[in-house]
N, C-alpha and C positions, 0 to 999 in steps of 0.2 A: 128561886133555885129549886127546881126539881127533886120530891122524896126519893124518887128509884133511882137510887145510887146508890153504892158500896164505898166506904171511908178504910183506906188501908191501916191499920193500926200495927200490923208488922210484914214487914214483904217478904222476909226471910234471907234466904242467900242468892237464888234467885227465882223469881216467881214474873211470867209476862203473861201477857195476852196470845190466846194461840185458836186458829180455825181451823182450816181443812187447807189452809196458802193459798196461794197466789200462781197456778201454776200457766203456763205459756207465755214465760217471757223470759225464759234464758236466752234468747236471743238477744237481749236488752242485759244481759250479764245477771238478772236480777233470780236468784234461785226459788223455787217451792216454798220454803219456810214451813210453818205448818206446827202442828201438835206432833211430838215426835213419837209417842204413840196412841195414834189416830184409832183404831179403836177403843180405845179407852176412852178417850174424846164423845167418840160419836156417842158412847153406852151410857156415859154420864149426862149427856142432854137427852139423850132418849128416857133417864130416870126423871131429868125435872120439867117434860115436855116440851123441850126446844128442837129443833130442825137440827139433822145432824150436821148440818155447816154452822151454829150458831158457835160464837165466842166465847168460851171456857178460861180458866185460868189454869195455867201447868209451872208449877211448884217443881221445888229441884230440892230434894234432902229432909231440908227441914220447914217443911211446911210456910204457911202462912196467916196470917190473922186479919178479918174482916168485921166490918161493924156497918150494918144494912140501915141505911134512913129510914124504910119504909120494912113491912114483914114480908118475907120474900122465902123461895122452896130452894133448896140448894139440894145438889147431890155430888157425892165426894166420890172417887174410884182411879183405878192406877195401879199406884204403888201404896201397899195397904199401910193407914195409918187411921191413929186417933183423933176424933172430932169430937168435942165438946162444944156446947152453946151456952156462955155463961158460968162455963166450969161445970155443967153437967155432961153424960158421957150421950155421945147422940151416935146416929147409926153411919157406917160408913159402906157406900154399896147402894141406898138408898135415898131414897127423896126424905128432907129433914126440913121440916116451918121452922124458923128463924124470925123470932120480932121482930119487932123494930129496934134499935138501938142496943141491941143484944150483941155480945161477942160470940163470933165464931170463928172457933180457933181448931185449922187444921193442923197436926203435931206433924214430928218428923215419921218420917216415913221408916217402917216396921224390917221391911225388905224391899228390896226394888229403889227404884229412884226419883219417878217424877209422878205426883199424884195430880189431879184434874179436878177443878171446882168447875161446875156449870151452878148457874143459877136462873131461875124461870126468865125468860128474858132476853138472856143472853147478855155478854158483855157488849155494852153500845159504843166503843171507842170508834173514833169518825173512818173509815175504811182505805186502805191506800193500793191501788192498782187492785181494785177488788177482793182486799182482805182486811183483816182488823190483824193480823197476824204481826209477831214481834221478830224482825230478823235480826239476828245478832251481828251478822257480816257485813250486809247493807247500811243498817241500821233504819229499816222504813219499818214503817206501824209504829205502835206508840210504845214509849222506852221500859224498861223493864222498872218494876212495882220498885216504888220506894213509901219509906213511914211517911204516914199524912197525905197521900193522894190518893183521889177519889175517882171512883169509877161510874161514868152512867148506865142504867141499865134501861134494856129495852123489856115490850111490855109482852108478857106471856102469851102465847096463840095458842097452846094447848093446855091439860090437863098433864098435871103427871103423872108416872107411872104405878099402876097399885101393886107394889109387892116388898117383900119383908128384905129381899137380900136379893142383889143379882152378879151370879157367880163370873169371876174375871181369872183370867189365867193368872197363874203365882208367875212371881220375878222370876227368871233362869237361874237354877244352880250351874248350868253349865248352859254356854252360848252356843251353839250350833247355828253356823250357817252357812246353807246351800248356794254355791256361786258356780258360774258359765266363767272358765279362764275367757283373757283375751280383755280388750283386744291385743296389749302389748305384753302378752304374756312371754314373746320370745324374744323380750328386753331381758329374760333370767336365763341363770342356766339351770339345765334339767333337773338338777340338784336340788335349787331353790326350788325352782315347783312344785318335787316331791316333798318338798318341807313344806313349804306351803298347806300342801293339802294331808299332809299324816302327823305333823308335832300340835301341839296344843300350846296353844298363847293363854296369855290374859287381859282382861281388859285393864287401861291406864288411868291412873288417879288424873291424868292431863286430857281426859277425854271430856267434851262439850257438846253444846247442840251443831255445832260445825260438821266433828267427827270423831268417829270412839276409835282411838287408839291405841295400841296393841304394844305388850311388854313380852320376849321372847324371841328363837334364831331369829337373826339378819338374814334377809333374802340377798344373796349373791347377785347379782347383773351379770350378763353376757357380752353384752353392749356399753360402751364408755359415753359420755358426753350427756346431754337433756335434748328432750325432744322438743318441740315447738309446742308451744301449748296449743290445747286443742281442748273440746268440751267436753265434761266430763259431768255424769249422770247420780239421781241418787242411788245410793249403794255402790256407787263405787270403788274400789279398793285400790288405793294409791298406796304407791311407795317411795318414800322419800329418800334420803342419804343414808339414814340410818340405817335403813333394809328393814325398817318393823311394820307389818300394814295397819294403813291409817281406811276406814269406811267412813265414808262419808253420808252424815245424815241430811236432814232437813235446811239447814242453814249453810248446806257446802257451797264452796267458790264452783262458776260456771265453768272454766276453762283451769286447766293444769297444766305442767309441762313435767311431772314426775310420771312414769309409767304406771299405766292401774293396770296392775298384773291378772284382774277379775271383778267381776259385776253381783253381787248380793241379788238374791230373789223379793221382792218387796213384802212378801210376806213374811220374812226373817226380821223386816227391819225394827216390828214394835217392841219386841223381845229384848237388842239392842238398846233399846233408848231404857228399859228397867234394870241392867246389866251393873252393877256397883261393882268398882276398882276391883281388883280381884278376881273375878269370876270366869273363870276358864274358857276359853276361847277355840273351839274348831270349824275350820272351811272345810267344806265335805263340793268337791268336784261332781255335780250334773250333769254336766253335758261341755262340749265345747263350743265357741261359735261357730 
């Protein structure tokens, strides 16, 4: 049995395996996946010198707890929270030596939502459609951490990174994101639109890695009936019966038949995935299609 591996000693609520996805095959129904905020991802293997597509771990809330067979460099970033190694307080932001058979324990997260464990290495779980990546809706790459499983780890190809602290954006006090109406924006009526893009939602305790869902006015329809489902993209802003918009992240279904009244810019999208129930919500209109 191979040392370079990681022994889960607590998973948390939920904590999976996440890379960079799986993407060019939504034609096969199968979406992106991915770390749902991907810089944070990449910044943390850049601290313990993995390649920024290597396998991370991405923690949801309350952290996780690990115990390395062999002595291995981790670094922690995301959603800022406490890391201890053994009940000592160790750095988070940072590349951090971890023994052998030592606890390391990432705490619940301070603000924000999902923190990111890289470890030198990288997480070695066996790859599916060219990811190690965990989909929650498919259910392909390997199933999210439970107490007592073990993880393989692959073997460091760099150096990592020398420095005391690397600065990561704070979680959103307020969610801001820039969307292109359309393309079925004229499934509402102009009412709804203007609500759409001037009232302030929140985001939903019922929100996942699927899609962060929204508490606030009901969007109005123009249009009666469902449309034929058709493919629908990340960031996309679905509305369902309710009239509340649902965006859809990393883990969204390929085709829909509720109209996505607008399209999220991808660079709003990591901001989102740190977004806790609560936190104020506006779509600010860029441009049209």
């Amino acid at each position: 049995m191979t040392d370079r591996a990681l022994a889960v000693v607590r998973a948390g609520a939920l904590t999976t395996v996440q890379d960079l996805g799986r993407p060019g095959h939504a034609h096969l129904g199968v979406p992106r996946s991915g770390a749902l905020d991907a810089p944070a991802a990449v910044l943390v293997n850049r601290l313990a010198g993995n390649p920024p597509e290597a396998a991370v771990l991405e923690t949801t809330l309350n952290g996780c707890a690990l115990r390395p067979r062999s002595a291995v460099t981790v670094a922690v970033g995301g959603a800022p929270c406490p890391v201890t190694v053994d009940e000592r307080p160790a750095a988070w932001g940072a590349p951090v030596r971890v023994p052998a058979g030592t606890l390391l324990d990432i705490g619940a997260a301070v603000s924000g939502v999902r923190s990111y464990v890289a470890v030198a290495g990288g997480i070695a779980v066996e790859p599916v459609l060219g990811s190690r990546s965990t989909d929650l809706l498919s259910g392909l790459g390997p199933p999210p951490l439970t107490d007592g499983a073990v993880l393989p780890l692959g073997h460091p190809v760099g150096p990592h990174a020398r420095v005391d602290v690397a600065p990561q954006p704070a979680p959103p006090a307020e969610l801001v994101l820039h969307v292109t109406l359309g393309p079925r924006d004229d499934w509402f009526t102009p009412a709804a639109v203007r609500t759409f893009t001037s009232r302030t939602y929140r985001v939903s305790a019922a929100s996942n890695r699927i899609g962060l869902r929204t508490e606030g006015p009901a969007l109005e329809r123009a249009l009666p009936g469902e449309l034929p489902s058709e493919g629908v993209v990340l960031g996309a802003v679905q509305v369902p019966p309710d009239g509340r918009p649902v965006v859809f992240l990393a883990d969204h279904p390929t085709t829909g038949g509720y109209p996505v009244i607008a399209v999220v810019g991808a660079s709003d999208l990591p901001a989102a995935a740190q977004a806790v129930p609560g936190t104020p919500v506006r779509f600010v209109a860029v441009r049209r299609r």
